[in-house]
DOTORVO-385854 format. One record per residue: x, y, z of N, C-alpha, C in turn; residue in one letter. Coordinates in steps of 0.2 Angstrom, whole numbers, plus 5000, padded with zeros to 4 digits. Layout:
BEGIN
XYZXYZXYZA;...
//
This chain:
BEGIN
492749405090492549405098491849375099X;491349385093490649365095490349295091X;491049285088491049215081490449175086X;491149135091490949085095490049095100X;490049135102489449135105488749145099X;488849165093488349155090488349085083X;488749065087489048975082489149005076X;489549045076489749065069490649035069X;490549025063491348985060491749045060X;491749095058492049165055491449215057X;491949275056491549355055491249355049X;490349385049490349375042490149435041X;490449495043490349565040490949595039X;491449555040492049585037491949645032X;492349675031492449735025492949725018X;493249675022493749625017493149605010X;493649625003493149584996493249514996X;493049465001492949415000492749374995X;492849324990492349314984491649304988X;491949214989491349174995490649215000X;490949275000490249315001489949344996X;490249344993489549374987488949374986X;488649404987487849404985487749424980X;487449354976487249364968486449384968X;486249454970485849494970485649484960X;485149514958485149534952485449584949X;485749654954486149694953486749654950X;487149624957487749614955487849534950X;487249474949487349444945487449454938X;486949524936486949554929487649584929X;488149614933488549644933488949594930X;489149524936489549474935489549444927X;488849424923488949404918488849464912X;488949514914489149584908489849564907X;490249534915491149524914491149494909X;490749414911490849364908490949374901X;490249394900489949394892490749434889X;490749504892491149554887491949484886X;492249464891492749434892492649364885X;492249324887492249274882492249284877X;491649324873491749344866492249404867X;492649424870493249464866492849524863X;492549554867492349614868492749694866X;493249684870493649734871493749764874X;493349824877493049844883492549834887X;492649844892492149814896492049884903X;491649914905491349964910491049944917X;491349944923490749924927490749974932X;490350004931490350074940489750084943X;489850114948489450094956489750144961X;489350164964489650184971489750164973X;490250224980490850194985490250124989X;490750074990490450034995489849974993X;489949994985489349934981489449844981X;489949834981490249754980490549774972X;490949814970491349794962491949784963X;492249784970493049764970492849684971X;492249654975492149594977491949554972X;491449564965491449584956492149554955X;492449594956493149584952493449534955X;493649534961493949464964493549394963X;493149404963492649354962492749324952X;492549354951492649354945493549304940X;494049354945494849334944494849254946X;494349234951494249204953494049124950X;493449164946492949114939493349084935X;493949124933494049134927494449084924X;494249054920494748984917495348984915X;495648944917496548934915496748984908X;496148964904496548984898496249044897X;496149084901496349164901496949214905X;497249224905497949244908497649304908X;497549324916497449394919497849434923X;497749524922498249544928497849614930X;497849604936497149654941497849724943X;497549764940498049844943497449864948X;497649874953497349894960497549984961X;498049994959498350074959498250094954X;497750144954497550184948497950244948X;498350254953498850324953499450324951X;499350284943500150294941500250334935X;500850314930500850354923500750294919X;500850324913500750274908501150234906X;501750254910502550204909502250144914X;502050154920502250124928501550084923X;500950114922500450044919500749994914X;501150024911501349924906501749904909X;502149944915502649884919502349844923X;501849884923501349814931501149764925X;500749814919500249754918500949704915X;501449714913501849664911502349604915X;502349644921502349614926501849564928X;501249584929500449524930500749474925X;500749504920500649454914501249394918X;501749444920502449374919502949384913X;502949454911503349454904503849494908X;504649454905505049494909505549524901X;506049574903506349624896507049604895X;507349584892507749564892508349604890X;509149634891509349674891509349754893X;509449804891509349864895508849894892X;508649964897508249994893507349974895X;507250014900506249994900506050054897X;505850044890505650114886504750094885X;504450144884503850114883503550064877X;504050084871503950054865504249974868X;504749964873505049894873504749864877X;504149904882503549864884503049844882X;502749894876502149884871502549794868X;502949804865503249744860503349694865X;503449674869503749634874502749594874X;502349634878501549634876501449594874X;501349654865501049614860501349554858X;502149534857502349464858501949404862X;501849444868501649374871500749384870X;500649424869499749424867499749384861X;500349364855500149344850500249264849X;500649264854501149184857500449154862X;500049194866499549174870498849164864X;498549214861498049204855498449134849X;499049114848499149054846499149024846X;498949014857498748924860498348924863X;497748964858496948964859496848994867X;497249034869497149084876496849154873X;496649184881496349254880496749294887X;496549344885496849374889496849434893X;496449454899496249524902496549564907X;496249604907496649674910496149714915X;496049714922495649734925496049794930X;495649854929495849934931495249944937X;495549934944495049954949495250014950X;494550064954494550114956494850174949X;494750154941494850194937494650254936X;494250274941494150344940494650404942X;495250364945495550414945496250414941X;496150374935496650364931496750454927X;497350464925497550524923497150514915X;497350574910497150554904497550534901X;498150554901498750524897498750434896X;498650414905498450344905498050284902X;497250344901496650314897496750324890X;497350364889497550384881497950314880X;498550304884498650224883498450174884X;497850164888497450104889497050104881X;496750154877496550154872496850114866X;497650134866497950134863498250044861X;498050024869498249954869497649894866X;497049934867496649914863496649884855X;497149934853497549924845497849844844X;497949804851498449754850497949704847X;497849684841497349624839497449594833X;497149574830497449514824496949564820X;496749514813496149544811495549534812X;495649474816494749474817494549464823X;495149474828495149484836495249514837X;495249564843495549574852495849534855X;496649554856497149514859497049534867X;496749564870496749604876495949614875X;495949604881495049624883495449664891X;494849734890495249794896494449794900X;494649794908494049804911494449854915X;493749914915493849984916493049984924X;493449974931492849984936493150014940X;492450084940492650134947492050144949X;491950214953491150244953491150294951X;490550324950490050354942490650404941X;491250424945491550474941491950454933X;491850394936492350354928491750384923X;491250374922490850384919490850474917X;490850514920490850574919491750564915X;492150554918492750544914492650534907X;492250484903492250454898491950504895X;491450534895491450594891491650644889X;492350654893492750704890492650704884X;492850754879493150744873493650714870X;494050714876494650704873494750644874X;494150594877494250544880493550494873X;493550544867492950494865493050454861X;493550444857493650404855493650314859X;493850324865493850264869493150254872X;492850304874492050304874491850264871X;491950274863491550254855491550164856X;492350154860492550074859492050034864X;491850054869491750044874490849994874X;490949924872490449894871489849854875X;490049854881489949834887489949864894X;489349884896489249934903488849914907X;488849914912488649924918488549954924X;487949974927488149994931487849994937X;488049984945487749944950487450004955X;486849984957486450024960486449984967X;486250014973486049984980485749934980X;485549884985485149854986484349884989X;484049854986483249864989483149844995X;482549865000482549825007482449775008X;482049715003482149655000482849625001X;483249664998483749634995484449635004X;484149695005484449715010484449645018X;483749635017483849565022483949505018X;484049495012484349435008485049405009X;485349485010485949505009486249485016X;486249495023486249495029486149415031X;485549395028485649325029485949295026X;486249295019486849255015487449255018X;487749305020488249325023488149285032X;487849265035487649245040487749165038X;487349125032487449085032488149055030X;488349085025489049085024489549065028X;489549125034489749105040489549045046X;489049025043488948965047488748975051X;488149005051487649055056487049025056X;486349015060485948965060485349025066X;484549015062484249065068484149045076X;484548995076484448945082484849005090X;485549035085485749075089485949155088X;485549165083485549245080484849235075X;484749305078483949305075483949385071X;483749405069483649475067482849485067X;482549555069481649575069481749605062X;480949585059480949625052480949715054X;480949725060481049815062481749815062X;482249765063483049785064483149795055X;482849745051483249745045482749825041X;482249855041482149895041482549955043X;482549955048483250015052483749995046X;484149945045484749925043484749965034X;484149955032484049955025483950045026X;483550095031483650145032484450215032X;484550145036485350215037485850175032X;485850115031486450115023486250115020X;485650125019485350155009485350095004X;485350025007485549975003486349955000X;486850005003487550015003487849945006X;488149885002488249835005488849855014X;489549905009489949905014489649925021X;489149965019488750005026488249955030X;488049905027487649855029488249805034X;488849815031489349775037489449805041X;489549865040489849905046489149885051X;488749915050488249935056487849855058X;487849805055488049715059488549705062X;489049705060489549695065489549735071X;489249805071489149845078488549805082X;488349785076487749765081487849695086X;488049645081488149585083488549595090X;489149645090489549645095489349685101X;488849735099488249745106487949705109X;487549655104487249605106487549555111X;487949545108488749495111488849515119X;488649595119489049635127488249645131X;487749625128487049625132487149555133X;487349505129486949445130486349415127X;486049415121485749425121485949405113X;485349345110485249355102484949385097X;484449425100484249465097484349505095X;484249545089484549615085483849645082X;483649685087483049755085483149815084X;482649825084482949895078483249955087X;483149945089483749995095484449965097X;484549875093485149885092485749895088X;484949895084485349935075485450005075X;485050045082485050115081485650125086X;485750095090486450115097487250075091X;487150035086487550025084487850065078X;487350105076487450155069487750225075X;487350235080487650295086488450285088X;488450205088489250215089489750205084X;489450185077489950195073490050255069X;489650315071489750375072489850405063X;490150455061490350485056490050515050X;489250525054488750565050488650545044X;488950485041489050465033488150395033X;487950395041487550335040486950385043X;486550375039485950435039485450395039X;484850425041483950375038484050435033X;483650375026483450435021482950475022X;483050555020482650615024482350595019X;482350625010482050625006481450575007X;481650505009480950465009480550495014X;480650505022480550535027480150595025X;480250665020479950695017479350695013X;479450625008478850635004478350595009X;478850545012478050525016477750585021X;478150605024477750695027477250715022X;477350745015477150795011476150725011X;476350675010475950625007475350625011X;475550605018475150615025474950695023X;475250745021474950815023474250835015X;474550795011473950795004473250745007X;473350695011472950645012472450705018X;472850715023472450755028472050815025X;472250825019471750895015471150875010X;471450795010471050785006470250745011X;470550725015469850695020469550775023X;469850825024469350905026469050915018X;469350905015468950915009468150905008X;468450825008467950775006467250775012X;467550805019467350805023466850905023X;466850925020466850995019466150975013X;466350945010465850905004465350885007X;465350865012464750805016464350855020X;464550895024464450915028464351015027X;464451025022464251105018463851125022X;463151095021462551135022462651165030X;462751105034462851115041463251175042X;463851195040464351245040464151295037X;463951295033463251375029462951385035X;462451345036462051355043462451415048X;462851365050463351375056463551465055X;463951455050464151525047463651585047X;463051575046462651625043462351645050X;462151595052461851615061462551655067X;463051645063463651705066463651745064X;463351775056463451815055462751875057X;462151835052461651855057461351845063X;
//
């Protein structure tokens, strides 16, 4: 709706994992060539987790994306399955089909490592990408391990990448999950963006869309605000520009200050978009240490005076 009036080609706060918007921030560039690394050298495992809303599905597409011909890859986006339904996807992605009756789990394993070994003997590789794996079962992760086993002697015929948020992480410590821990030689993990980063990020995504300050401007008070109630949360930082660009749209107007950032975050409502208290508190507490320490200092200077004062009330 507000594309054209602000000479934008497209929306650029989509919620969509776009690759082309990526922001190769330091967070998510070390994320993206953790893939790389782990995937080239045949790693085996590979970890990457973050909270809701960080950019790792956009990581991953972005990534499927890089990835050279002669790696045959297949992306499971449903982490709610069993450990049957996981070899028929990922043998599906791959393109292996079963010839005959019978989908048993052993006639999937073989079917697999066939073509894992037929791929590894015309200098191919091969990966296996589990989004949102924190909610994989154990019996799953017990298979996913298992598959691990598929390799020559001196390879990994299967490179497995395992991305969700931090509960994946607590997952992995199970006991009964530690042996797949142990294999686990590549991790990651994506933290928010800084306030820095935060107006980096707003303007790349602007630029991308073909955005120019001639007709959208943002105040360093809006990107402030912006950085305050998303927390440096990528997906949060689109929700609350899109509200904004599309109030600004309905005043007229191309400016984005921080009471458009704040009428924008009131209407997209759901209590999930807060200013950080904890900061808000220590700088309180801080101001209340500074103000005791100038009575202090101030008590120092000025003693005699206040003996005086004191002593002439009393006598």
């Amino acid at each position: 709706m507000y594309t054209s009036y602000f000479g934008l080609k497209e929306n650029p706060f989509n919620l969509t994992p776009d690759p082309k918007y990526l922001f190769l921030g330091p967070q998510h560039r070390e994320a993206l060539n953790h893939l790389i690394y782990g995937i080239n050298e045949k790693k085996g495992f590979i970890v990457i987790t973050g909270g809701i809303g960080t950019g790792k599905t956009t990581i991953c597409r972005t990534l499927l994306s890089a990835l050279d011909q002669s790696i045959a890859s297949a992306l499971i986006f449903n982490s709610f399955i069993s450990d049957n339904e996981l070899l028929q996807t990922i043998n599906q992605e791959f393109g292996i089909t079963l010839s005959g009756e019978g989908e048993t789990k052993k006639r999937y394993i073989d079917a697999l490592n066939e073509f894992l070994l037929k791929n590894f003997a015309s200098g191919r590789n091969a990966v296996i990408l589990i989004d949102e794996a924190q909610n994989l079962s154990l019996s799953v992760m017990e298979q996913i391990r298992m598959l691990s086993n598929l390799e020559t002697e001196r390879e990994k015929l299967l490179q497995i990448v395992l991305i969700g948020q931090p509960e994946l992480q607590e997952l992995l410590t199970l006991t009964s999950l530690k042996q797949l821990n142990e294999r686990i030689t590549v991790r990651h993990d994506l933290k928010p963006l800084n306030q820095e980063q935060v107006q980096n990020y707003v303007e790349h995504r602007l630029t991308v869309a073909g955005g120019n300050n001639e007709h959208l401007n943002f105040s360093h008070g809006a990107y402030k605000v912006i950085y305050d109630y998303s927390k440096g949360i990528p997906r949060r930082i689109n929700a609350i520009c899109d509200r904004a660009l599309l109030i600004a749209y309905s005043r007229d107007t191309s400016g984005i200050d921080k009471k458009t950032i704040k009428d924008a975050v009131g209407d997209i409502g759901g209590n999930y978009l807060t200013p950080d208290e904890g900061k808000r508190r220590w700088l309180l507490f801080s101001l209340i240490l500074l103000l005791f320490g100038i009575l202090a200092v101030g008590g120092m200077i000025y003693r005699d005076e206040i003996f005086k004062f004191l002593s002439a009330l009393i006598f």
